[in-house]
C-alpha positions in Angstrom: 97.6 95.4 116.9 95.9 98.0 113.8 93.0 98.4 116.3 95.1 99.6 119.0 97.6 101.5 117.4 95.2 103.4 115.1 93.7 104.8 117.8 96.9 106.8 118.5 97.7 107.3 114.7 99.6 110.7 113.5 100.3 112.4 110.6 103.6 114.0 111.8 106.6 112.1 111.9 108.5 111.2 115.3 111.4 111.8 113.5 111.1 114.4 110.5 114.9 113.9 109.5 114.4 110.8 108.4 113.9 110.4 104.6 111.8 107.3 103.4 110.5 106.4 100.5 107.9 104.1 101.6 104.5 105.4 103.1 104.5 105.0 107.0 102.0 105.0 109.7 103.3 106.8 112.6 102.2 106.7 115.9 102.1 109.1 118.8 103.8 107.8 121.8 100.9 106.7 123.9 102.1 102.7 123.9 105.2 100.8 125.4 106.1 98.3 123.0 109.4 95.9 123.5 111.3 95.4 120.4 114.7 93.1 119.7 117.3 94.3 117.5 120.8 94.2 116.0 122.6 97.4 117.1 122.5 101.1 117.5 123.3 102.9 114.7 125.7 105.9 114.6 123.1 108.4 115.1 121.2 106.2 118.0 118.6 104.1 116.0 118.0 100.6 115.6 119.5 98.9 113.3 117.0 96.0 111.9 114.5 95.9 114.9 111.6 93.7 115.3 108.3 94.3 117.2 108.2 91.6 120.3 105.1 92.9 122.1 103.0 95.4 123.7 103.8 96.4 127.3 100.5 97.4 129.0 102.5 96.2 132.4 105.0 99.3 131.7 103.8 103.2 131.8 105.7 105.3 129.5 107.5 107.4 132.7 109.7 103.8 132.9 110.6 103.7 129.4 114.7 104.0 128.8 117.3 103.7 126.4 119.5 101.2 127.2 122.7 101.8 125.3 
């Protein structure tokens, strides 16, 4: 998963309003990944998500928020 993901590694954040303490390796959106988690938050992220896997079946024009 590093090898493929470091190939589309950034040093700007996908969201800059979010404040973390911990040192995080972002990603440019190049890859469809499917993910499982709790909830939405208030201000539309996920709430405890979990990788599931990559989706090289799915280009990123078919990617959707399902609320």
């Amino acid at each position: 998963l590093y090898k493929i993901l470091e190939k589309a590694k950034t040093k700007k954040p996908i969201f800059p309003d979010l404040k973390l303490k911990k040192k995080i390796f972002w990603v440019s959106p190049k890859y469809v990944v499917e993910v499982k988690f709790l909830e939405y938050t208030k201000s539309l992220r996920l709430r405890a998500p979990s990788f599931i896997r990559l989706r090289f079946d799915k280009p990123l024009k078919d990617c959707v928020v399902e609320l």
